[in-house]
Backbone bond lengths (Angstrom), bond angles and torsions (degrees), N, CA, C in turn:
res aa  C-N    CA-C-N  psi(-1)  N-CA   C-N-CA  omega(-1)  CA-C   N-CA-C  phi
1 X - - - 1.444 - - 1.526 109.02 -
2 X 1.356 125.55 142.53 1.154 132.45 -158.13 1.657 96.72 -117.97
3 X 1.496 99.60 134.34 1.410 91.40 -175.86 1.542 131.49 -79.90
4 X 1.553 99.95 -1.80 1.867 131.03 -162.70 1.917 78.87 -86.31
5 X 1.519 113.66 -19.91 1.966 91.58 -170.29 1.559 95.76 -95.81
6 X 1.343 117.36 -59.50 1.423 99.41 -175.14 1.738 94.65 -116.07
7 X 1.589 110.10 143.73 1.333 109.92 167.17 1.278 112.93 -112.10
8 X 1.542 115.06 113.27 1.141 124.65 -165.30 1.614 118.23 -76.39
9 X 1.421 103.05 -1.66 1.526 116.95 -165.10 1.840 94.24 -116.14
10 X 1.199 110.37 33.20 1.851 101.82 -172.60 1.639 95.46 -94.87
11 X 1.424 100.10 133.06 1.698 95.80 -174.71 1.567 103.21 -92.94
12 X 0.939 114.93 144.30 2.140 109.12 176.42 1.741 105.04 -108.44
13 X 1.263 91.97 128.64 1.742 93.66 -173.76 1.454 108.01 -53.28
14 X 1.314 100.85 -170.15 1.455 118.04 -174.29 1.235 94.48 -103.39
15 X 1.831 106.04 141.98 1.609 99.11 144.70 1.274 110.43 -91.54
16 X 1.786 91.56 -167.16 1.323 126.28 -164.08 2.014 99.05 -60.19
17 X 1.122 103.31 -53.13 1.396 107.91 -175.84 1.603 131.21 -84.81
18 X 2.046 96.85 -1.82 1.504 76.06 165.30 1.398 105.11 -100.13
19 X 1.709 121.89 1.91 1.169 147.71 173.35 2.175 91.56 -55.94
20 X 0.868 101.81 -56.04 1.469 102.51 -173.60 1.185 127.81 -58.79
21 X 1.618 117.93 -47.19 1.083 146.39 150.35 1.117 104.78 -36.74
22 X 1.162 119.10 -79.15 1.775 110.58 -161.81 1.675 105.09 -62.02
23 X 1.105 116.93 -26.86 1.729 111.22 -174.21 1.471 90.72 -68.38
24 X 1.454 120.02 -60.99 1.639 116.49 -179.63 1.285 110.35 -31.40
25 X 1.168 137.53 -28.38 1.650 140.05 -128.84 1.671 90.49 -118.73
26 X 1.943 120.74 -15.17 1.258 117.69 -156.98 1.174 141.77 100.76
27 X 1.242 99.83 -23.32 1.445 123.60 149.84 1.383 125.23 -35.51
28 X 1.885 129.24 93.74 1.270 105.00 179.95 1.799 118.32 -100.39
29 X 1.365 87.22 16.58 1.792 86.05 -167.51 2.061 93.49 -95.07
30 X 1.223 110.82 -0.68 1.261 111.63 -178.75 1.627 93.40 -110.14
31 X 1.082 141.44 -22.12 1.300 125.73 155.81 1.633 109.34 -60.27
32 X 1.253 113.56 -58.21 1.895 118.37 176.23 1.532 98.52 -20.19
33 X 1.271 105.64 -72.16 1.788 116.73 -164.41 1.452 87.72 -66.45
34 X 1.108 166.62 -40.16 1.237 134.22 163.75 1.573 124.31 -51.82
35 X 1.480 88.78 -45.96 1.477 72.54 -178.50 1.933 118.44 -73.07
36 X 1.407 103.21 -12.66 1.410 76.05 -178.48 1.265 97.76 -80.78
37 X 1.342 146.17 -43.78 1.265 129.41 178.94 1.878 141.49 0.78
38 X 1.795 73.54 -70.84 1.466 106.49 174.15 1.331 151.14 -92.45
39 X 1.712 81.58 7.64 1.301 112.08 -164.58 1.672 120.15 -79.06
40 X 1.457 110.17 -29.39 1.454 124.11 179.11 1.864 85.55 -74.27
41 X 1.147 116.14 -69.09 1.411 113.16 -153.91 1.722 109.79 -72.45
42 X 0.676 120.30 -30.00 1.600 117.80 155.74 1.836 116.25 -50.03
43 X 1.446 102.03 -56.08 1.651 97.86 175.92 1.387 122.31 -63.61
44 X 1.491 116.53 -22.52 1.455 111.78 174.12 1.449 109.73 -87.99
45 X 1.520 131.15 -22.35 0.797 121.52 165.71 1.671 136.93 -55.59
46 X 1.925 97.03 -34.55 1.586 124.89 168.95 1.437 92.31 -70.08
47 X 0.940 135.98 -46.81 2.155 131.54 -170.79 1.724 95.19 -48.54
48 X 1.654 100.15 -55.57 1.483 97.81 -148.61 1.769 104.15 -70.19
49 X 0.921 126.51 -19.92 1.610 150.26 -153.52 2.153 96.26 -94.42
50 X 1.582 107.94 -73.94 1.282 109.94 169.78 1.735 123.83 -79.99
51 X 1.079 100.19 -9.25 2.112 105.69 -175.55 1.378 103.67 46.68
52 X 1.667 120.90 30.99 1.281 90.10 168.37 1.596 104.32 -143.88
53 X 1.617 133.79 123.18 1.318 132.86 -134.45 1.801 95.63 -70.54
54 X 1.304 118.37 -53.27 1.483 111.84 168.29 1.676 137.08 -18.07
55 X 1.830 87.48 -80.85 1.436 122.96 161.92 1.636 108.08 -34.97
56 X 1.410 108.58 -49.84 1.874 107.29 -175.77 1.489 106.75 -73.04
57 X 1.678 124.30 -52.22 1.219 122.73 168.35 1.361 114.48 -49.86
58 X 1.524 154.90 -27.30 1.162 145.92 161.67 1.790 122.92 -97.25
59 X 1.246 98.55 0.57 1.571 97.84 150.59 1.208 133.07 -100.46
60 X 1.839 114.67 -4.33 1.600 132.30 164.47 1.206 116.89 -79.43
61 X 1.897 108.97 -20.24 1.794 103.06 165.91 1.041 108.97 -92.71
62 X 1.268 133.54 -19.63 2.079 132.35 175.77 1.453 89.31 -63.86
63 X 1.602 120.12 -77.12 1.572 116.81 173.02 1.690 119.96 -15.09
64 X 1.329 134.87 -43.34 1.098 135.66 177.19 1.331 140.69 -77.21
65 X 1.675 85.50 -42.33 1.627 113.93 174.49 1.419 101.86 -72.09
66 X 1.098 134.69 -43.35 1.606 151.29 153.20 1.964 111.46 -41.47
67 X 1.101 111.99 -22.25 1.391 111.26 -174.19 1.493 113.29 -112.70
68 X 1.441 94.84 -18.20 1.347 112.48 165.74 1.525 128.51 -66.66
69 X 1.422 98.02 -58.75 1.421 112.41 157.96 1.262 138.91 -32.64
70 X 1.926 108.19 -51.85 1.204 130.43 -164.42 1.413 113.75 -111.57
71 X 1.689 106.55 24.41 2.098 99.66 -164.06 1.672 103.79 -98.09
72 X 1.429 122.87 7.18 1.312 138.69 156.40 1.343 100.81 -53.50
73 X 1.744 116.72 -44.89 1.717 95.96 -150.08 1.535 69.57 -115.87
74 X 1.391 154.11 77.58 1.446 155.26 67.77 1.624 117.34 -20.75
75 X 1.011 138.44 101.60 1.568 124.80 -171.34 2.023 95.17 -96.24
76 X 1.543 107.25 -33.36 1.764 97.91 -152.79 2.009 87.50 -112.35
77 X 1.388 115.13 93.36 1.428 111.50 -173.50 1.681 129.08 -63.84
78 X 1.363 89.90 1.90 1.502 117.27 -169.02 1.646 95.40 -80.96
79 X 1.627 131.10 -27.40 1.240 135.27 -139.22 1.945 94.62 -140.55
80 X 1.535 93.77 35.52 1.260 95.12 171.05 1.930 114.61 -70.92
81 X 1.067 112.71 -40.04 1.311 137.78 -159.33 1.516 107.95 -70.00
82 X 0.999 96.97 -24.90 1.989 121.37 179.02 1.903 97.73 -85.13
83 X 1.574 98.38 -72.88 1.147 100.72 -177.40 1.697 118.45 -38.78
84 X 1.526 101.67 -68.14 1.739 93.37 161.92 1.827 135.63 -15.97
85 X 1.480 92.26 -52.34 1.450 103.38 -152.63 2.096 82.17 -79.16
86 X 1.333 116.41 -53.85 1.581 108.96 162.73 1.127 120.76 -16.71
87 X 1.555 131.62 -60.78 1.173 147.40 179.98 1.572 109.84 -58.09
88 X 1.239 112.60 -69.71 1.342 106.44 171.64 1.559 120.75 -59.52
89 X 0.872 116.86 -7.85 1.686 115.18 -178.43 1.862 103.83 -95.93
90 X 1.117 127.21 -15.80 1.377 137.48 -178.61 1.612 104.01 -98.33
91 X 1.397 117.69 -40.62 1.838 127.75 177.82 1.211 96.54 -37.93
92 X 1.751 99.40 -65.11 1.611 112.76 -143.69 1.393 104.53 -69.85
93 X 1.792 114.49 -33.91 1.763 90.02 -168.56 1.755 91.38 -92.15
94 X 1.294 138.10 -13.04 1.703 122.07 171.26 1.819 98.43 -56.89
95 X 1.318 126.30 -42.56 1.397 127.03 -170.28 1.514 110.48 -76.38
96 X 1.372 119.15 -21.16 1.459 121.95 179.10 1.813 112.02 -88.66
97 X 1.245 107.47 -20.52 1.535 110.98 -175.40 1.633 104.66 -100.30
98 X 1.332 111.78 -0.63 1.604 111.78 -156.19 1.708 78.81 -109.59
99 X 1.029 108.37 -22.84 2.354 104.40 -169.16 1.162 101.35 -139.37
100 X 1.371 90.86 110.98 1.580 99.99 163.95 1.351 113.07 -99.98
101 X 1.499 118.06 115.32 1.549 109.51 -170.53 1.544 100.23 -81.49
102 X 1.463 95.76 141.01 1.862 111.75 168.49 1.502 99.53 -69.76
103 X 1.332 113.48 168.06 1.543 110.87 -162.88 1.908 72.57 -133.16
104 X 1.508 119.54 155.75 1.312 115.22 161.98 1.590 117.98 -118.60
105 X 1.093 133.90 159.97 1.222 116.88 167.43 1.323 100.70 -168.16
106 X 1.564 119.59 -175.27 1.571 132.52 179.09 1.285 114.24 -78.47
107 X 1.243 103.44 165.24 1.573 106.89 -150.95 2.034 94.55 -78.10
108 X 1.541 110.84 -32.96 1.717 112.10 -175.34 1.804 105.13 -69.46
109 X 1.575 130.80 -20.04 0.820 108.51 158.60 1.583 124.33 -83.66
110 X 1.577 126.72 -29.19 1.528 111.36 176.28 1.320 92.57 -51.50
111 X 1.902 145.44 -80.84 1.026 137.24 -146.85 1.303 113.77 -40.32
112 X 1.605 115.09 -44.41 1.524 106.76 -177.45 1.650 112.53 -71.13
113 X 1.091 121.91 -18.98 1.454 140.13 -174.80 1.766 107.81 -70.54
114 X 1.241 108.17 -34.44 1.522 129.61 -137.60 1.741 97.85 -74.31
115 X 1.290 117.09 91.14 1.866 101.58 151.95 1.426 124.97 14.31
116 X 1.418 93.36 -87.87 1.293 102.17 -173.10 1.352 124.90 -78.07
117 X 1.356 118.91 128.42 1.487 119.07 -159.06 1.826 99.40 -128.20
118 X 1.209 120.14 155.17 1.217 130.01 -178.28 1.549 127.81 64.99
119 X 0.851 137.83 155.09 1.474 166.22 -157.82 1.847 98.86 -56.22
120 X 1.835 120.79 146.46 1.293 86.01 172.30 1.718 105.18 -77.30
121 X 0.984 128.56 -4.94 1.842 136.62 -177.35 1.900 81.46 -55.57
122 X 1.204 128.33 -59.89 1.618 125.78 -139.10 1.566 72.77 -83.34
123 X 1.039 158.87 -113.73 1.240 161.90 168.45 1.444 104.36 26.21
124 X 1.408 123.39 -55.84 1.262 113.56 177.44 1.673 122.73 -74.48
125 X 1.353 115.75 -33.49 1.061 137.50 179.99 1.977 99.49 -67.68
126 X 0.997 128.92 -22.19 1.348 137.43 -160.34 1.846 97.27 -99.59
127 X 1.605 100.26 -49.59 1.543 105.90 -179.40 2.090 104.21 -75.43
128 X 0.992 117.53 3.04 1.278 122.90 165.24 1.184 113.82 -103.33
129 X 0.810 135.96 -53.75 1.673 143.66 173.49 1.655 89.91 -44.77
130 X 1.419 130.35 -94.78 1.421 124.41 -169.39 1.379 107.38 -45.46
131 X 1.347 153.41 -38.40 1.548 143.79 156.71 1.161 88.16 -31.31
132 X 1.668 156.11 -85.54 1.287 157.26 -42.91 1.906 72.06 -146.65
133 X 1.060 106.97 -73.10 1.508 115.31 178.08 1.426 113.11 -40.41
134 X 1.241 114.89 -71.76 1.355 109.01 -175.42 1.729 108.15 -69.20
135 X 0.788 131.50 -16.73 1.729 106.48 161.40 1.436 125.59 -81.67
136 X 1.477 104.61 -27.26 1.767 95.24 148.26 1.225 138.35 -71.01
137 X 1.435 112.75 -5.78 1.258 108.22 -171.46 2.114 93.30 -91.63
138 X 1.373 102.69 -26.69 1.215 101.88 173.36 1.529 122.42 -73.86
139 X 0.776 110.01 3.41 1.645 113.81 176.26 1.546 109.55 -100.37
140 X 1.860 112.49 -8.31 1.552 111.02 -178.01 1.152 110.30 -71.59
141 X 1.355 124.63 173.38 1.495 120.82 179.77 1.843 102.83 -77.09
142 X 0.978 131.57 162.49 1.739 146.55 162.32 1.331 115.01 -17.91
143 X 1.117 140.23 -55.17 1.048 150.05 161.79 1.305 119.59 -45.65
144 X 1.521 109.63 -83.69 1.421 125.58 162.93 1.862 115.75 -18.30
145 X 1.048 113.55 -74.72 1.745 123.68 169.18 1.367 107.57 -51.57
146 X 1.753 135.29 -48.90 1.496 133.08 -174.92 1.464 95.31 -68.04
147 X 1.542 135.54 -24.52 1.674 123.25 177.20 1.574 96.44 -80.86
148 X 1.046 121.89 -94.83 1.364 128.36 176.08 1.557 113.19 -1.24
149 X 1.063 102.53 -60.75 1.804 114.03 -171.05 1.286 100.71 -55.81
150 X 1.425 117.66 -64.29 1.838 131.14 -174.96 1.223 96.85 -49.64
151 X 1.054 120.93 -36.37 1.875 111.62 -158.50 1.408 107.85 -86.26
152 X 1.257 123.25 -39.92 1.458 136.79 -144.58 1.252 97.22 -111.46
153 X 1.252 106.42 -65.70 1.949 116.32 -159.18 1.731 103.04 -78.85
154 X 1.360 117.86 -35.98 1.629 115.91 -164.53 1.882 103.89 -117.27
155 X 1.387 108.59 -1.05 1.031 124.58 139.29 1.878 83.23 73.22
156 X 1.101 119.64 54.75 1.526 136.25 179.91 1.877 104.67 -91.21
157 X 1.640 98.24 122.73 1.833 84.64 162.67 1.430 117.03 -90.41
158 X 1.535 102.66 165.55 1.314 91.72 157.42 1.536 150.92 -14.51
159 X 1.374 101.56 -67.34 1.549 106.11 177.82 1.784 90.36 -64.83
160 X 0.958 138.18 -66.53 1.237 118.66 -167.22 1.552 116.71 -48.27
161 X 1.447 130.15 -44.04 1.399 107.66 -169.41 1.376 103.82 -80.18
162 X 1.745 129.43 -17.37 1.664 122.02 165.03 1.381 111.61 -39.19
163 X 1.533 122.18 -51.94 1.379 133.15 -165.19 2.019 97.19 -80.71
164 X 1.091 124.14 -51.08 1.345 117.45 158.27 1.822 116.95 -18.02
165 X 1.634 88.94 -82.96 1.389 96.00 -159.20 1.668 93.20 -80.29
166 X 0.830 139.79 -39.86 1.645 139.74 -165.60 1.161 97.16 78.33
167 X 1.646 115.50 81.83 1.275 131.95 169.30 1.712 100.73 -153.10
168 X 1.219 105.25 150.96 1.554 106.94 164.82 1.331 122.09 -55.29
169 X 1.131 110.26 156.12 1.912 110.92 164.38 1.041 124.69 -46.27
170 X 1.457 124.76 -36.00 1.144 150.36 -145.84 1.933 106.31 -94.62
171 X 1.549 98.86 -33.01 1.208 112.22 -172.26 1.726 113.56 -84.97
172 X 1.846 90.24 -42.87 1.567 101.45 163.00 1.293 122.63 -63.97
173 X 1.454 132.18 -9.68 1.069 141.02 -154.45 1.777 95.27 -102.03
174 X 1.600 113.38 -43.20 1.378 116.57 175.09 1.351 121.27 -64.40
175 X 1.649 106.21 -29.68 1.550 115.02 -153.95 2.013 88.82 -87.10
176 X 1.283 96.28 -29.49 1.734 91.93 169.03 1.475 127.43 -51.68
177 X 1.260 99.96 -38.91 1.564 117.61 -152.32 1.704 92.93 -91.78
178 X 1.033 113.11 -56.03 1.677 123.57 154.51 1.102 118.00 -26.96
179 X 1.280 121.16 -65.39 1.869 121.30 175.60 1.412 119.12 -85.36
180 X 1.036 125.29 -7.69 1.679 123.42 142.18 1.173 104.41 -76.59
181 X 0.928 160.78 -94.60 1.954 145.16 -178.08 1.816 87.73 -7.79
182 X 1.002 114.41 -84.32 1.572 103.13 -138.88 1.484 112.16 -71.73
183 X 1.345 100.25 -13.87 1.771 104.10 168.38 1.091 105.27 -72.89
184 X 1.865 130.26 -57.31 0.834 99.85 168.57 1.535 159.92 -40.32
185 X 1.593 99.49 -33.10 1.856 119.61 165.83 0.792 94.75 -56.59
186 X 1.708 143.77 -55.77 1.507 135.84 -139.04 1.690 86.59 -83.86
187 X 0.900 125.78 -39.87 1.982 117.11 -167.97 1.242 107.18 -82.17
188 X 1.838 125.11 -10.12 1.321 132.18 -173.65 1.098 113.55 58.73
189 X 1.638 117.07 35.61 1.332 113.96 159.11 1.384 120.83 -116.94
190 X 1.606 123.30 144.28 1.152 118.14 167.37 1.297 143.78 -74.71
191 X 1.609 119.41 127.57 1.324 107.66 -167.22 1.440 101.01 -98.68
């Protein structure tokens, strides 16, 4: 018998599940070969999840050390590869809600960034102006202020204030155009 026909010495890898088994069993050199296995595709999976190459490399060893821990309560060893990717999909958002990274930057981008915009003078001048508005709008007749108000202040569309008032669109659409004219007169400004 020639050993080139059958090789009686051919070793056949391991799978995934007697890979499991034996780690269950205590085995840590059959966890090793898991982890190198899974180890590329787990970390890109942590990249794509955190976007950040560090952050993914140290959430693929929590992922492990975590799988390590818990491969007792694995029941189907065939569905390690699933289970993993579970793990990493639960890491990343407990690790994303637990750190909020501060972002840093120069002081001309917060300003351009910044909420709050203008002077406290423009701020005050702005909280007078809307006083200025709403007491003209209170001086309109009933109507006039119930369009205005719906539209502007409670931020109502059309079809909603038609169904409001039980008027057409068409009608709400006049009674708009109507009470901007006369607010405007009443603020003495031209529209």
């Amino acid at each position: 018998m020639n050993f080139t026909e059958h090789n009686i010495f051919e070793i056949k890898p391991l799978t995934v599940a007697d890979l499991v088994r034996s780690a269950q069993a205590g085995d840590r050199d059959a966890f090793g070969q898991l982890f190198e296995r899974y180890r590329p595709g787990i970390v890109a999976l942590a990249m794509r999840r955190v976007r950040n190459a560090d952050e993914a490399e140290e959430l693929a060893q929590d992922v492990f050390i975590q799988a390590m821990q818990k491969i007792d309560q694995l029941r189907v060893p065939d569905a390690f590869g699933g289970w993993l990717r579970q793990i990493v999909h639960r890491m990343a958002i407990n690790r994303m809600t637990r750190t909020r990274h501060a972002v840093a930057c120069d002081p001309e981008t917060l300003e351009a960034t910044c909420l709050a915009s203008g002077t406290p003078d423009e701020a005050a001048e702005d909280r007078e102006q809307a006083e200025a508005i709403r007491d003209s709008i209170d001086r309109l007749g009933t109507l006039d202020q119930q369009t205005l108000k719906a539209f502007y202040l409670q931020s109502k569309s059309l079809i909603e204030m038609s169904d409001e008032f039980d008027a057409p669109v068409g009608t709400i659409k006049r009674r708009l155009h109507v009470a901007r004219k006369r607010l405007a007169k009443e603020m003495d400004v031209a529209v």
